[in-house]
Residue frames relative to the residue before (quaternion, step in Angstrom):
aa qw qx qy qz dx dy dz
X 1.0000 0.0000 0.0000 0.0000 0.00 0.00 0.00
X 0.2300 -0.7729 0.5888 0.0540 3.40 -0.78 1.18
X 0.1655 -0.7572 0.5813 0.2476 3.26 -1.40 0.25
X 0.1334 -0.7986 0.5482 0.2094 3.60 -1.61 0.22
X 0.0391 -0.8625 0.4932 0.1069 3.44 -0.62 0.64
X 0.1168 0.6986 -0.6922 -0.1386 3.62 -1.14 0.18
X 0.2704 -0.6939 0.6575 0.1138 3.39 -1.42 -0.38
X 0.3533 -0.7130 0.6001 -0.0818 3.20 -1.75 1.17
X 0.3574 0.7882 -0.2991 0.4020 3.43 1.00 0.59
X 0.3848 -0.7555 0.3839 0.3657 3.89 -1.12 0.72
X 0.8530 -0.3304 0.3632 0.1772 3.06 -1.30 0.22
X 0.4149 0.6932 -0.2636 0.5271 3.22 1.77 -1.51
X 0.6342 -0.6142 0.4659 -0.0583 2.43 -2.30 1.17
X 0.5388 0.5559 -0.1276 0.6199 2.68 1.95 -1.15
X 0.6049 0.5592 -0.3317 0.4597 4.13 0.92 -0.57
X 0.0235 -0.8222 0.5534 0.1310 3.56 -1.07 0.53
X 0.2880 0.8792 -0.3591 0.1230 2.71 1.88 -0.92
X 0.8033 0.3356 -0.1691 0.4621 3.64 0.15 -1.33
X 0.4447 0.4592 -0.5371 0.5504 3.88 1.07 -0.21
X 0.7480 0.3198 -0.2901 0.5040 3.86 -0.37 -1.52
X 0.5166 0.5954 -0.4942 0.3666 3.45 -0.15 0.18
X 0.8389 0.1601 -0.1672 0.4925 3.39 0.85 -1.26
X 0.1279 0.6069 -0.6384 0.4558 3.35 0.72 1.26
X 0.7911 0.2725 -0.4291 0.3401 3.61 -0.08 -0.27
X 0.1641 0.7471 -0.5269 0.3706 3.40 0.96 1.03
X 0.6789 0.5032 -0.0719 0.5299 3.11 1.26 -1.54
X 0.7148 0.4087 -0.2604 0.5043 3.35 1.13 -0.47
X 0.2716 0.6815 -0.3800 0.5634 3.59 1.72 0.09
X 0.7704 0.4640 -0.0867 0.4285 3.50 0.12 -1.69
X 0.7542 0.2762 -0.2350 0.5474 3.65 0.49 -1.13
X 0.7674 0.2154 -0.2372 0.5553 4.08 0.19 -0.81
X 0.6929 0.6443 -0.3069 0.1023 3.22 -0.23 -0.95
X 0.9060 0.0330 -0.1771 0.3830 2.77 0.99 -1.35
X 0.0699 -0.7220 0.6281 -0.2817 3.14 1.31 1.77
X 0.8615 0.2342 -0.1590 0.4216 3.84 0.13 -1.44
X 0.0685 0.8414 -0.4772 0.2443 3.48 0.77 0.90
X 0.5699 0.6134 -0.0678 0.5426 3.24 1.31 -1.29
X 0.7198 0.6005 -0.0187 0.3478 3.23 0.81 -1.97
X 0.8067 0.0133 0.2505 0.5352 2.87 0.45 -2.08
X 0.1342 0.9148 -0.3809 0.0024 2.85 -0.27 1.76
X 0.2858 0.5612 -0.5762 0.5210 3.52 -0.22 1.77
X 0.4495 -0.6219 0.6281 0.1293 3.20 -1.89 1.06
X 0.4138 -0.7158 0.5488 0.1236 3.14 -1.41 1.26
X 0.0751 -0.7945 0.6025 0.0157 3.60 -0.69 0.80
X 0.0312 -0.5552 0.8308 -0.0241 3.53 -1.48 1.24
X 0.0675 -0.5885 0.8056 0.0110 1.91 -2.13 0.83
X 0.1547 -0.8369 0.5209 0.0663 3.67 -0.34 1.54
X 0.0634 0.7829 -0.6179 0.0354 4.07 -0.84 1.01
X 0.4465 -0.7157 0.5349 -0.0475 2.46 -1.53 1.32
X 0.5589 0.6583 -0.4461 0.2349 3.68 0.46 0.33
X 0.7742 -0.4426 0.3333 0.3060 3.26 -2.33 0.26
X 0.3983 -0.5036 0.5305 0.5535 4.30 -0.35 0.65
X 0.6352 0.4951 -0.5392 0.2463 3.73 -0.37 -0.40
X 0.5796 0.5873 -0.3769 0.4208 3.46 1.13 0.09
X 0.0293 0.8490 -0.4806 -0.2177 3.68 1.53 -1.15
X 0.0189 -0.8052 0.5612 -0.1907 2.96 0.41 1.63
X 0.1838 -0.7490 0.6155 0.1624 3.82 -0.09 0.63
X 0.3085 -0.5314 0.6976 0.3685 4.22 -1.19 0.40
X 0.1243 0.7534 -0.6389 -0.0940 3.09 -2.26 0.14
X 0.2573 -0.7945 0.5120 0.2013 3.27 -0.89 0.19
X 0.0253 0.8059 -0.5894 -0.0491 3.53 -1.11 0.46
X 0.2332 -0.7329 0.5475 0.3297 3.90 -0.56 0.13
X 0.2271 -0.7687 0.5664 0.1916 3.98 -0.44 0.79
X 0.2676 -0.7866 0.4743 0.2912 3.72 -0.10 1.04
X 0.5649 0.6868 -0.3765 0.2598 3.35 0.91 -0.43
X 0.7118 0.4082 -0.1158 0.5598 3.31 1.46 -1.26
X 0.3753 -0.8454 0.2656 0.2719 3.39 1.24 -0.52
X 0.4102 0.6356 -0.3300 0.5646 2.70 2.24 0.60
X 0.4444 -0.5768 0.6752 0.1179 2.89 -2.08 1.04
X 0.0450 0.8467 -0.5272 -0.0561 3.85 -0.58 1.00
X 0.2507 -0.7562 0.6044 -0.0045 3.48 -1.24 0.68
X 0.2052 -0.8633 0.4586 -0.0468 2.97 -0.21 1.52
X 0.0996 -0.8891 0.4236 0.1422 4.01 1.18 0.86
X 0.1028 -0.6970 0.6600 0.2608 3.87 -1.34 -0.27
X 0.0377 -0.7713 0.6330 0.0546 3.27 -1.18 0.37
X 0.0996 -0.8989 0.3852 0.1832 3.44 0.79 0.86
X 0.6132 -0.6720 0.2278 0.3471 3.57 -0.66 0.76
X 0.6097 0.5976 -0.2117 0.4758 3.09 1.23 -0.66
X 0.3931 0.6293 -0.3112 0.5938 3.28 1.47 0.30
X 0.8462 0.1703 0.0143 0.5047 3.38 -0.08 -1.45
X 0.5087 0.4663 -0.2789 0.6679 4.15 1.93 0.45
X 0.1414 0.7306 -0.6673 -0.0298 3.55 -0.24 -0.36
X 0.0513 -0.7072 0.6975 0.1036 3.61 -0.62 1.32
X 0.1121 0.7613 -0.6000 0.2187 3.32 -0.80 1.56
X 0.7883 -0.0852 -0.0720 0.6051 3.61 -1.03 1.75
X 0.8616 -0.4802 0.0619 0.1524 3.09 0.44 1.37
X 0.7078 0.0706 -0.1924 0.6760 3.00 2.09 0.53
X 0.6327 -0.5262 0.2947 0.4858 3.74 -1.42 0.27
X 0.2210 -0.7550 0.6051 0.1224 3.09 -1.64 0.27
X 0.3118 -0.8435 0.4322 0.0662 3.51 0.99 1.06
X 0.3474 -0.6716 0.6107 0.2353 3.83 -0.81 0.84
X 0.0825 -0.7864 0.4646 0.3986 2.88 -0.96 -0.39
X 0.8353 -0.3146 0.0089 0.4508 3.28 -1.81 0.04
X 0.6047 0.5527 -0.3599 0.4465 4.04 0.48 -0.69
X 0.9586 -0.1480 -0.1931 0.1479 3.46 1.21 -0.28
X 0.0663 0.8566 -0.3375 0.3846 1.95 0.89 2.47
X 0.5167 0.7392 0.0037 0.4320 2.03 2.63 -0.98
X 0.7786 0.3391 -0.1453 0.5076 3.04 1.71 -1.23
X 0.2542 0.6496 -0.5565 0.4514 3.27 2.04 0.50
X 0.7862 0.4472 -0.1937 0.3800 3.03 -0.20 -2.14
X 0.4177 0.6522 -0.4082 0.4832 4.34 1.18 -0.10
X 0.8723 0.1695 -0.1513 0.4329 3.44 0.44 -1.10
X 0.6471 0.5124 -0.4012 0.3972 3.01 0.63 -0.09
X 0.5349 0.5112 -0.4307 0.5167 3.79 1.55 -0.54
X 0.7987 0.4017 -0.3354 0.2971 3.63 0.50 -1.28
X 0.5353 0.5317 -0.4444 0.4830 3.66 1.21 -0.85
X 0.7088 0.4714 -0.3818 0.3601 3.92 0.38 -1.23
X 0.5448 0.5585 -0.4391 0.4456 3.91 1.21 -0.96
X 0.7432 0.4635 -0.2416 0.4177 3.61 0.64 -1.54
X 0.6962 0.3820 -0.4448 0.4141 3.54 0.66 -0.12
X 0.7636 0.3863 -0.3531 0.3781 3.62 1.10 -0.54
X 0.4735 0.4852 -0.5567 0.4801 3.75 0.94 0.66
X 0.6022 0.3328 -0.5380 0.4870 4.12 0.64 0.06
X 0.7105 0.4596 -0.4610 0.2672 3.59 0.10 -0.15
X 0.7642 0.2269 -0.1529 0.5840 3.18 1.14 -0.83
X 0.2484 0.6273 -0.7025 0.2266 3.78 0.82 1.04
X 0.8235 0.2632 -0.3730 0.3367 4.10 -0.03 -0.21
X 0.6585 0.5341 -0.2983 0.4383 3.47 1.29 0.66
X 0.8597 0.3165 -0.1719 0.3622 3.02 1.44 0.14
X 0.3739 -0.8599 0.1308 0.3220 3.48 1.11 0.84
X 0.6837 0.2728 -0.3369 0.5870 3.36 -0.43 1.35
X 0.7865 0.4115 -0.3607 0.2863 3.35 0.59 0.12
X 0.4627 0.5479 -0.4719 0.5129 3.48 1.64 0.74
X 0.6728 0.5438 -0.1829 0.4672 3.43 1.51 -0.37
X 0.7776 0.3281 -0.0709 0.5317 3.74 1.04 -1.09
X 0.7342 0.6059 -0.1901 0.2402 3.40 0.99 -1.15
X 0.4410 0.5856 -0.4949 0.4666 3.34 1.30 0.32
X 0.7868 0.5030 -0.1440 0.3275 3.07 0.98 -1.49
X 0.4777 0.5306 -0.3618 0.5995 3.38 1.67 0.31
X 0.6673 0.4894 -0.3447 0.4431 3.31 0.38 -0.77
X 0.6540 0.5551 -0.2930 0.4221 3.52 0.88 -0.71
X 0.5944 0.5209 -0.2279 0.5686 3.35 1.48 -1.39
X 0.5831 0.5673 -0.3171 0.4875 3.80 0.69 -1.68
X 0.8066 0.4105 -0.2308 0.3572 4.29 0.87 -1.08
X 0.6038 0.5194 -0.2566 0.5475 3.45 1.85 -0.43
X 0.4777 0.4895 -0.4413 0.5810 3.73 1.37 -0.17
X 0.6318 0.5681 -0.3198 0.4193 3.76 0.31 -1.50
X 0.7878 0.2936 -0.2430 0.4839 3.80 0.14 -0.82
X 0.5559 0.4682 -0.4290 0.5364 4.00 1.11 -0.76
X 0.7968 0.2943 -0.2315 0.4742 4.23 -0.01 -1.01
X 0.5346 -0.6336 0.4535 0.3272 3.93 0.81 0.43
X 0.4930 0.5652 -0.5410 0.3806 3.58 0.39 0.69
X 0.7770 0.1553 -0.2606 0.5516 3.51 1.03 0.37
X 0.4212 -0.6254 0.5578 0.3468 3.92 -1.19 0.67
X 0.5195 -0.4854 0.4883 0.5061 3.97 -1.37 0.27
């Protein structure tokens, strides 16, 4: 199981989004390609960064052609900016990280129940990733105990 990743995200100093993003490279390596065998189809993220004024909605879709299961995340800036007493108040990177943690692992865990009888290996494997996918999440700080 392979992974792709791109990102949508500003430029800004204050933004980590697309650094911590590719950290799951590393998560490629440590879970992933255990279920190579298992699960066969490429995981796509796609991590964005923008203002609610956009009303960007995440989504997911599996493209049978490509054989890949995509995930289309938000992280809305104002999240990871807080414009408070009259200016921003930037997070920083460690925890942006554990924003951009839950919202990948809750969004992963919600699209293997939708598409556990449409995609092969995940009515079979996909608990057991998710478990692995949570013990990576709490060891690399993308999730809190």
């Amino acid at each position: 199981m392979k992974i792709g990743l791109t990102s949508d995200t500003p430029s800004a100093k204050w933004c980590w989004v697309s650094e911590i993003g590719d950290e799951l490279y590393a998560f490629e390596q440590d879970v992933l390609l255990k279920y190579t065998d298992k699960l066969n189809f490429e995981l796509w993220v796609c991590f964005r960064c923008l203002p609610k004024a956009y009303e960007w909605k995440p989504k997911r879709r599996f493209y049978k052609d490509e054989n890949a299961l995509g995930m289309d995340l938000l992280i809305e800036e104002e999240t990871i900016r807080p414009f408070v007493d009259g200016r921003y108040h930037p997070l920083s990177k460690d925890e942006q990280r554990l924003i951009m943690g839950e919202i990948f692992y809750n969004f992963l865990i919600e699209t293997f129940k939708r598409y556990k009888n449409k995609v092969p290996g995940i009515a079979e494997y996909g608990e057991e990733l998710i478990k692995d996918t949570h013990i990576w999440a709490i060891k690399n700080k993308w999730l809190e105990l």
